[in-house]
Structure formats: structure tokens, C-alpha cells
C-alpha positions, 0 to 999 in steps of 0.5 A, a space after each residue: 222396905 224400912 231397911 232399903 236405906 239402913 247403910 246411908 248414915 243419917 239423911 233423916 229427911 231424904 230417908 223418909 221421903 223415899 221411904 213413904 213413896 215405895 212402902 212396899 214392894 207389893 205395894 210398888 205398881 199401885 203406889 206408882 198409879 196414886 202418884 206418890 212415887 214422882 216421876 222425877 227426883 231431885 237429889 240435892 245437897 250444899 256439899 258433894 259426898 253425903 250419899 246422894 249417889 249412893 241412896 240413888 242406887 239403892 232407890 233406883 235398884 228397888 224400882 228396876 232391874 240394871 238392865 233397865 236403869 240408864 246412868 247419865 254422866 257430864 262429857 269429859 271433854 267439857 264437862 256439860 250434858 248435851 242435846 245428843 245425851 239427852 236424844 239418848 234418855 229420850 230414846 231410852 225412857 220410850 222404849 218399854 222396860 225389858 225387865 221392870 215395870 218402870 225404867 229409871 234414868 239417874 243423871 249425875 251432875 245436872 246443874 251441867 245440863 247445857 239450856 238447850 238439853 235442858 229444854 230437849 229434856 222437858 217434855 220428856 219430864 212431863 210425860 216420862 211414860 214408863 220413865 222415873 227421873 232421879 237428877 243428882 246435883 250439889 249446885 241447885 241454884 244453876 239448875 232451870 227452873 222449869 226443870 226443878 218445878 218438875 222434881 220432887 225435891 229431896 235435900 240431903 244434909 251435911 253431916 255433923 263431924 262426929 258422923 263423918 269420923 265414923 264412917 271414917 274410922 270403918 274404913 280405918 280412914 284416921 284424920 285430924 280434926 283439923 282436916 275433918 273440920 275442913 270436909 264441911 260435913 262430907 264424908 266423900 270430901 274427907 276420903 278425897 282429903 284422905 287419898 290427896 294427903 296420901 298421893 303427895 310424894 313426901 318430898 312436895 308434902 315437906 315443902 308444902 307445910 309453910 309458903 315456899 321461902 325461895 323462888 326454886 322451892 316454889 316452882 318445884 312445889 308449882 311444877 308438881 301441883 300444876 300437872 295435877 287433875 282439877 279437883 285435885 288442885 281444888 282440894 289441895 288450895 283448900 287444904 293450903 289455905 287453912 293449914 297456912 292461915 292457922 300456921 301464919 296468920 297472914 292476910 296477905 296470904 289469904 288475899 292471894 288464895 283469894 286471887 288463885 280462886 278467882 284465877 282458876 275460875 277465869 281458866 287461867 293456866 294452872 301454872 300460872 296461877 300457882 306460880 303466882 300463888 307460890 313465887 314469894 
């Protein structure tokens, strides 16, 4: 049991809490009757990409087989967990494991459970039966209270710059350190800084080292940009902000990332919104 986790770096705390609820396999049947292994996690962090996913895996692989695990995501098309995902736990968790003892549902992005699953999926929290619980979420502070009462709590922390560069570099992933300081200690974060600085075609990546100086750059960089998906578009204003700041100095600059931010949130085009960003 001591080497289930041995491949996520660091997680002291989230590490020893798991570690101390299933001490052994032969020991799994009886720990879980005396109540030290929960019937429902929950995996949090301040940042996405330091292991939360991963150590659940691993969690939920020690407990069951994968025919009885359940892998809950948000809907694509808004973004939410709803009622109909939730009947579908239910149901699942009532039905007995086929070839485990226990089933584990493992439900990523919790915070996006609209209330009324929320509520739907209480009881169920209550009285889990053969069901174990494992939510995933970095945005604790919009989960129901109700259903966090009901979860072991288990942080996952940021790491510090010197550990993401290592993980990094056993993926032959080489950042400057003025990137790495932008991964708030996230090694998923600097492999999205990574793929996002190699998908930019060279051309957009020219006219993106300084502001735009001319109306047609700035739509051609706004254009290119636009059509981008969500996080994309998140990763790249970050990555803006502080390259053009350090280049720059320039508050006006940082007011108007400011206003693109706030735009983004209110749902305002896209292309609007860097356009308005970029135009001089």
C-alpha cells in the first residue's frame, strides 16, 4: 500500500490521509466496516493539475475493479452536472459491484453539480451502500455546503517551482522560468503553458511578443485567437498579461486585461472582447 501513490510528487497530506484509510489490501473489507475509509472524498485544490485526477485513479483502482467505477464528467454543452447524470450515479451505486466489493464513482468538476443535482444527490451521499464517493474539484467554495459536510476533505497543495521543473524535465518539457512562475505551482498548468506556446503558429506568435501597433495586426492576431477554444483563450490572456506587463510597464495596459477578464465572464463575444483588447 505504502508505494499505491509513489508516482504523485509531493501531496504529503493528501498522500497520508488515503494512505491511513486502506493500510492494506487484507486489510480493505475490515477497515471499510470500522469507518476509516469514507464513503465520500473530496479531492480539492486552489489550482487545476497537481494530481487530483491522477491520485484518484489510483485511489479508486485499489478499491475496485474498472468495470465497477463510474467516471462522472460536466455535459459539454453547458458545462454543468445535472439531475439525469445523477439518476445515472444513483442507479449505478444501487446495483451491486459485479467485481469488487465496493463501487466508486469518481465525479470530476463538482463545483458545476447544478443545486437541484445537488440535492438529488444527497441521500445518496447519506446512505452510499456499496458506493464510495470520490468528487474532484478546484472551486470548493461553490460547492453546497450540505454535500461538502458529507466528504472527507482531502487538499491537494501547489507545488513549489522546483518540483514542477522536475516533472517537467521527465518529460523533456523545458520552460522559462518566467512561464513556470506563471503555473502557480501546477505542473498540468505548465504542460498547458507548454502545448499552448507550441500550437500558436509562428506568424500570430511574432505579432503577439508586444501590443498590436496597427489596426489590421490587431484583427489578425484578434481573428486567430478568437476562434480558439475556452481554456485556450484563459491560458493565452494570462500568458499576455504578464509577458506585456514585464515588457511594458504599462497600466493602461493591465486595465484593459482587467476589463477582458471581466468580459469573458459576462459571456461577451470573444471577438469582441479581443478585439477591444487588441485594437490600439
Amino acid at each position: 500500500m505504502n508505494n499505491l501513490f509513489n508516482e504523485i510528487v509531493a501531496q504529503h497530506t493528501a498522500k497520508l490521509i488515503l494512505n491511513s484509510a486502506i493500510a492494506s489490501q487484507r486489510q480493505l473489507l475490515r477497515t471499510i466496516a470500522s469507518g476509516k475509509i469514507a464513503s465520500a472524498y473530496l479531492f480539492t485544490s486552489t489550482v487545476e493539475g497537481v494530481g487530483k485526477t491522477k491520485t484518484a485513479l489510483l485511489f479508486a483502482s485499489y478499491i475496485c475493479s474498472t468495470t465497477d467505477m463510474l467516471k462522472v464528467h460536466p455535459q459539454e454543452e453547458n458545462s454543468t452536472i445535472g439531475v439525469e447524470q445523477v439518476r445515472e450515479i444513483i442507479t449505478f451505486v444501487s446495483t451491486s459491484p459485479i467485481q469488487s466489493n465496493h463501487k466508486v464513482v469518481i465525479i470530476h468538476d463538482c463545483d458545476t453539480i447544478t443545486p437541484t443535482a445537488a440535492n438529488a444527490l444527497l441521500k445518496t451521499l447519506e446512505e452510499p451502500g456499496k458506493g464510495i464517493f470520490i468528487l474532484i474539484t478546484s472551486q470548493a467554495q461553490n460547492i453546497l455546503p450540505t454535500i461538502k459536510s458529507r466528504c472527507q476533505i482531502v487538499p491537494f497543495a501547489q507545488l513549489p517551482i522546483d518540483e514542477v521543473k522536475t516533472i517537467l524535465e521527465k518529460q523533456k518539457i523545458f520552460l522559462h522560468q518566467d512561464i513556470l512562475k506563471l503555473c502557480s505551482g501546477s505542473p498540468g498548468r505548465a504542460i498547458a503553458f507548454h502545448n499552448l506556446l507550441n500550437s500558436i503558429p509562428e506568424s500570430i506568435l511574432d505579432q503577439l511578443q508586444l501590443p498590436p501597433k496597427n489596426v489590421i495586426t490587431a484583427l489578425d492576431v484578434s481573428n486567430w485567437t478568437s476562434k480558439q477554444d475556452k481554456s485556450t483563450q484563459a491560458l493565452l490572456l494570462t500568458y499576455l498579461q504578464a509577458n506585456w506587463w514585464e515588457k511594458t510597464k504599462s497600466t493602461e495596459l493591465l486595465a484593459k486585461f482587467t476589463i477582458a477578464r471581466e468580459q469573458f465572464q459576462c459571456h461577451i463575444s470573444t471577438r469582441n472582447v479581443w478585439d477591444n483588447l487588441f485594437i490600439p
